[in-house]
N, C-alpha and C positions, 0 to 999 in steps of 0.2 A: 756524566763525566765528573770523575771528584776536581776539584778546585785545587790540582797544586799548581806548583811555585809557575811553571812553565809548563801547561797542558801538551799533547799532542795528540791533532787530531788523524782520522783517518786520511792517507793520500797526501798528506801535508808536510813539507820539510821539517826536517830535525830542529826541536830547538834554538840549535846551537847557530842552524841559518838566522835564526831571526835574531838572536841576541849579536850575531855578525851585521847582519841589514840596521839592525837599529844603532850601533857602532858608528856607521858609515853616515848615516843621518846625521850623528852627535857632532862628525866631525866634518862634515860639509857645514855645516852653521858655525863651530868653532874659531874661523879663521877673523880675525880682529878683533876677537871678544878673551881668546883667553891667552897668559902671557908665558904661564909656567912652558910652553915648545911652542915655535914663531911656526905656522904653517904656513905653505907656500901659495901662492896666486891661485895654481890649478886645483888646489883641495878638492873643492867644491864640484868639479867638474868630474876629478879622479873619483871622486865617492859616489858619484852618479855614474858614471862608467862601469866602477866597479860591481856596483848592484847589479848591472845591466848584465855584466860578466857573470855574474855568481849564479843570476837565474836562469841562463839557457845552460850553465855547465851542468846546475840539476837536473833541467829537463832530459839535456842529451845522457846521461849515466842511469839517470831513472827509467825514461822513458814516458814518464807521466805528464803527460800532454791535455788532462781535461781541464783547468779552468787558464790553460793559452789561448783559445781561439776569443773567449767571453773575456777576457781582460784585453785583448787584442783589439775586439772591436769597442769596446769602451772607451778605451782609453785613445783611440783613433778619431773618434766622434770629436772627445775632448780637446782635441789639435786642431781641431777647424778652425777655428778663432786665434789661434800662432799664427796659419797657413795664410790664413786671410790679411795679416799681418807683414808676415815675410815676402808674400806675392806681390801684392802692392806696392811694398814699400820698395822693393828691386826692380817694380818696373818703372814709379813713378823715376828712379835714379838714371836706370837707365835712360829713361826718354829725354831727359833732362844732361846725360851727358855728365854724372858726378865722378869723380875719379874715385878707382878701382879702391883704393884705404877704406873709403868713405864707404861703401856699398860694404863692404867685409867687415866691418865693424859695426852696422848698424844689423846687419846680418847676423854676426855670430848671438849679439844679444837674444834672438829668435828661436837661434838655433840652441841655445844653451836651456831654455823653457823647453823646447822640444824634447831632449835629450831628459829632461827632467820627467818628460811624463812617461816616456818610453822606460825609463826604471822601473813605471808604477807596473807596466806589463809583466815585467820578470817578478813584482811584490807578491803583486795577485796569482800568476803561475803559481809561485812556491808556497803562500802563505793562506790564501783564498781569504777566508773571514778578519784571520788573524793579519792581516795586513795593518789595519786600522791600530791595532793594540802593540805591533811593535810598531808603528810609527810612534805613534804617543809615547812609547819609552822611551825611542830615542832624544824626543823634542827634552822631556826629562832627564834624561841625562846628560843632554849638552847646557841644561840650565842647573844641573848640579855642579857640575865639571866647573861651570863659571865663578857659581857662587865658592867654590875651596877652593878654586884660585885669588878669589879676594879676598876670603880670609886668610890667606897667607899673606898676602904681601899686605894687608890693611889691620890685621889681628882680629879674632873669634869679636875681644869684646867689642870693638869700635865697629865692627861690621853690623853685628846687631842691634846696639844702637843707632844707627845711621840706618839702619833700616826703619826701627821702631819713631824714630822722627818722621823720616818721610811719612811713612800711613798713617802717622798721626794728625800731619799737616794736611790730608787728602791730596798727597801729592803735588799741591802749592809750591813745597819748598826744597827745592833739588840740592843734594848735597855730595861729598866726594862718593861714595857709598851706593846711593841713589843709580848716577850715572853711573858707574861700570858694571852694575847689573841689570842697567835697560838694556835688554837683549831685545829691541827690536823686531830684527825678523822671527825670531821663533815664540817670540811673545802672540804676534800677530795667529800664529800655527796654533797654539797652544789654548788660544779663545774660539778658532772654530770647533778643534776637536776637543771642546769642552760642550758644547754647544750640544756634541751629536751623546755626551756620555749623559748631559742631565734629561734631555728627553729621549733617547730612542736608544740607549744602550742598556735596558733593563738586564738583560741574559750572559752579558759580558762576560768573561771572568774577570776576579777583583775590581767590580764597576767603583766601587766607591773608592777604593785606593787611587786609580787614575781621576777622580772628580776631586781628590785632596788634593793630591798633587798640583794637576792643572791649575787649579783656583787659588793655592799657593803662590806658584809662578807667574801666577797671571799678574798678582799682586805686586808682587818683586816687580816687574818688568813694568807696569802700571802706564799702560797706553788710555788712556783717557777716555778718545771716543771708539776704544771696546767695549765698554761698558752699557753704552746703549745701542752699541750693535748686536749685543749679544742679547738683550734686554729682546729687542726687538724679532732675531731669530726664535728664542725659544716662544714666543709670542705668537711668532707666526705657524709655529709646530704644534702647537694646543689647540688653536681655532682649527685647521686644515682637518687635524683629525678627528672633529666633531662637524665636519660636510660630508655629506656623500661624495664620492668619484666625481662626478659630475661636476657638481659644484666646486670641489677642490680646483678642478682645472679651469674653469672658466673663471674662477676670481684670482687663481694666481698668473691667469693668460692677461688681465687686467691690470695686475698688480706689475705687471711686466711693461705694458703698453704704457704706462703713468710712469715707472723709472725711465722709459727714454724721454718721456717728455720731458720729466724734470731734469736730465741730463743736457736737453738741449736748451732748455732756459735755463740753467745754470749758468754755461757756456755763456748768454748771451748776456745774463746780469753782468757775470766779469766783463766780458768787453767792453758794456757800456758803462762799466763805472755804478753801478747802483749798488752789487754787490758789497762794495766798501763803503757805501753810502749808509745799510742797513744792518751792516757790524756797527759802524759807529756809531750810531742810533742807541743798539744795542746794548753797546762795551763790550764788546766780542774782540779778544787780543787775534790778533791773525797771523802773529809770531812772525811778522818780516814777510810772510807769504805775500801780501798787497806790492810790495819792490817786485818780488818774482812775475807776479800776473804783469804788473804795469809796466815791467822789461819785454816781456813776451807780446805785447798788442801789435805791435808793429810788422809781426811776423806770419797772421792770420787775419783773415775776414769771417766773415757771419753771411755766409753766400752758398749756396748749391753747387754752386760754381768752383769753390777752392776746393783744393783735390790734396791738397795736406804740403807735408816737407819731408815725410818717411820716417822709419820706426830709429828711434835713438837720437835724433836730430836734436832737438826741446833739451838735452843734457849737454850737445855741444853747443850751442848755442850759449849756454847760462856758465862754461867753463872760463868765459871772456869775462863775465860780471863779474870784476875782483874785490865791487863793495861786496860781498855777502861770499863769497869763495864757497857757491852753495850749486851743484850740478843739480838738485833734484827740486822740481816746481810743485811739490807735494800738493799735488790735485790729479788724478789718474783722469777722470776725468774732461779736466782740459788738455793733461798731455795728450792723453788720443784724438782728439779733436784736434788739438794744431800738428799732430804728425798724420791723421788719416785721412783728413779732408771731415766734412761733410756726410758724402754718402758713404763713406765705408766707417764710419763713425757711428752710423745707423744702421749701417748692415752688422757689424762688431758688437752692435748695444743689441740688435735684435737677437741673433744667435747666442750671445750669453745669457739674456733675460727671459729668452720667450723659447726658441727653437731647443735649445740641451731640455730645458725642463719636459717642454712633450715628447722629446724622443725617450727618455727613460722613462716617463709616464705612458706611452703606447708599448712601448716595446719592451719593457723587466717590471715594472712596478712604482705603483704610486708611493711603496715607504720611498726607494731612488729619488725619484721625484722628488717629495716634499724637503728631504734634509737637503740635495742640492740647492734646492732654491731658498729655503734658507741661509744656507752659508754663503748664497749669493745674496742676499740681503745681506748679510751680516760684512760682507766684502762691499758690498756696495758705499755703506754709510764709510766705510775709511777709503773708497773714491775719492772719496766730495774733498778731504783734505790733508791725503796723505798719497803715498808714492807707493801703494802695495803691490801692484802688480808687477814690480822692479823686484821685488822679496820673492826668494824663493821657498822656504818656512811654508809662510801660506797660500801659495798653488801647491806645494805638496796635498797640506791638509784638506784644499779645498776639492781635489779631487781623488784624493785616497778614498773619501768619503761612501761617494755614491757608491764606486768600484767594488768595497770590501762590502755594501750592503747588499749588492745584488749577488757577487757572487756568497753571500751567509745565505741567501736565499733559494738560491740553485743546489746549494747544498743539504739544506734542511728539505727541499721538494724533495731531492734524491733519495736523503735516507728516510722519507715519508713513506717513498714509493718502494724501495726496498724491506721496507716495515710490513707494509700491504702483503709485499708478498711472500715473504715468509709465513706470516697468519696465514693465507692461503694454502702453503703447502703443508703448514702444521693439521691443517682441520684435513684435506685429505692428502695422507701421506702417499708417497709411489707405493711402496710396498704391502698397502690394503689392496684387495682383489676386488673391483668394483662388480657392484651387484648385479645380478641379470638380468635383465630387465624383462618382464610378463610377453608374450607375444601374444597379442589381443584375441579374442576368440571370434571367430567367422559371423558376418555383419556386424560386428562393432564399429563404432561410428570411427571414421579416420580423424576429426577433430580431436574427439579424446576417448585414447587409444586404451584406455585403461577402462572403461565405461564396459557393461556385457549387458547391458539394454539396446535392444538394436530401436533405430531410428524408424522413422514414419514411412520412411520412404525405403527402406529393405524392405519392411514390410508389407507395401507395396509389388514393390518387387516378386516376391515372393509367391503373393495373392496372384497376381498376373500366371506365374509359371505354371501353379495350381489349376488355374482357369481353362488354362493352354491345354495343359495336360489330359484333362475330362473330354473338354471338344475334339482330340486327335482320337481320342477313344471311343 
């Protein structure tokens, strides 16, 4: 296929869906980042509906229905870990008798990730491969959109320098400039799906245009510990695919087994107190985060037994602490631990580390496999001390991911197998008269029919009838 501006493939929406979808991305991320039009509460919501909308209205005018059922069931997989969330956490309320607000609002946060992935169905419908490639546009364009909105109101020249301070400081020294181009949530988006362009996007189209970009934006946006989370995913995509099958899964089923342990000693250094004991050792700044944890002990035990507070609880809770006017305990982390209890804390930690990874490694393929678990390592390390699972940016990214890998896979088997047989009917056409085939001549062997040496045993045969024949005479 030539390399233009906006390819299309076969069976694949038009274009113009995907520069529509990527749109809607730009502006579900836009709403309190850009100033030039105030968008409203529901953006976010409406631009995930909408995609939702866009992709069955293709299916139903088209008709083309192959990659709905495989984006269906992927992306359904990928809901386990909401479900297990929102099930819990409705029942823990209910049993506990919480007023109806409470339950609806701790709810809709669930429901709003759900809603999020269930877009990803109608991406992959319409998009298949190319899902991954207008997402990453759009995460770009709402970090373009950002930046010419501050250089308007801040000017061309002062923007750039205030840029060029910040990277120069290594991000040390935050200035007007700085801060209203940390775009946050799509910063977080924009380092996984950089992750999957510098190892496993060879065939892309314009692979290195999207690797400038990202790494651009990454910079602008300048989230700290991406830097060696991303360090560590590509890390982890180099070694994997120098194991065999085998070995890939049995070290990354390991590698899975040791993040929940380190999850639950995490968990327990904070509570006891050692954790701040060994920044301060350190000189590890913990940005106010030490108030957060040490407001939050009171709330939770280190027991089998605690069974949590429910999902969104840890943000009302911290709405009361007017030192720090800070709703988010930027530890994922521990928020799931003091909202899920214990065992579903470990059932949560197992299903995202251990269980997604082999069901795409048994059932579509080890590439699936390894970038997910990557970009769950790579999600993982911004657990430990930030709020990402609340961002919606990167669960897009992190499961756009696997989704457009396997389905680029089903596709290129397809047109393998449609390759195949074409070459087949080239070499014999219908319209050649196939040849006639010899009818063997009498005692030729039945093995091989083409043979006119008769066998040991006609011969025999034969010699008997002879025999026969003399004695009746």
């Amino acid at each position: 296929m030539k390399h233009t501006l906006f390819p299309r493939y076969e069976g694949h929406a038009d274009p113009i869906f995907g520069l529509g979808y990527a749109g809607l991305i730009a502006i579900s991320t836009l709403r309190g980042y850009f100033h030039l039009v105030e968008l409203p509460w529901f953006a976010t919501q409406f631009a995930y509906i909408a995609v939702l909308g866009l992709g069955f209205a293709w299916i139903f005018v088209t008709g083309n229905t192959k990659r709905l059922n495989l984006s269906l069931n992927v992306m359904l997989f990928q809901m386990i870990p909401n479900f297990i969330i929102l099930v819990w956490s409705v029942g823990l309320w209910v049993y506990r008798q919480e007023p109806l607000s409470l339950i609806m609002r701790g709810s809709s946060l669930v429901v709003y990730q759900l809603l999020l992935l269930a877009m990803l169905i109608s991406a992959g419908a319409m998009f298949g491969r190319q899902a991954i490639e207008y997402t990453a546009m759009g995460f770009i364009l709402a970090n373009s959109l950002i930046l010419l909105d501050v250089m308007r109101r801040m000017g061309v020249g002062s923007t750039i320098t205030g840029m060029m301070q910040f990277l120069m400081s290594v991000g040390s020294n935050d200035n007007a400039i700085s801060v209203n181009l940390e775009v946050q949530d799509v910063t977080f988006g924009i380092g996984i799906l950089l992750v999957y362009y510098l190892v496993d996007g060879q065939d892309e189209h314009w692979r290195w245009f999207y690797v400038a970009a990202l790494t651009f934006y990454l910079f602008m946006g300048f989230k700290r510990i991406l830097f060696p989370a991303i360090a560590l995913a590509v890390a982890y995509c180099f070694l994997m695919k120098r194991l065999r099958p085998r070995s890939q899964i049995a070290l990354t089923v390991t590698i899975g087994l040791v993040l929940i342990a380190i999850s639950l000693g995490y968990v327990v250094l904070i509570r006891t107190g050692l954790w701040f004991d060994i920044c301060d050792r350190f000189g590890i700044d913990l940005m106010g985060r030490k108030r957060l944890y040490g407001y939050m002990e009171s709330y939770y035990t280190i027991s089998p037994s605690y069974m949590g507070m429910g999902n969104g609880m840890v943000s009302t809770v911290l709405e009361v602490l007017e030192t720090t006017g800070n709703r988010r305990l930027h530890s994922d982390v521990l928020r799931m631990y003091i909202e899920l209890g214990m065992p579903m804390f470990l059932l949560w930690c197992a299903v995202t580390f251990i269980l997604t990874y082999t069901f795409f490694a048994r059932h579509y393929s080890l590439r699936s496999a390894r970038m997910y678990f990557a970009v769950t390592v790579l999600m993982y390390v911004t657990f430990l001390t930030d709020n990402t699972l609340e961002k919606y940016c990167p669960e897009i990214a992190w499961h756009v991911l696997p989704l457009g890998i396997i389905l680029a896979e089903r596709e290129q088997m397809a047109a393998a197998l449609r390759h195949n047989d074409t070459l087949s009917s080239e070499r014999s056409p219908s319209w050649r008269k196939p040849k006639k085939e010899k009818t063997p001549p009498a005692g030729a062997s039945i093995l091989n029919p083409s043979s006119e040496e008769e066998t040991a045993a006609e011969k025999l045969r034969k010699f008997r009838l002879k025999t026969q024949s003399r004695e009746d005479s």
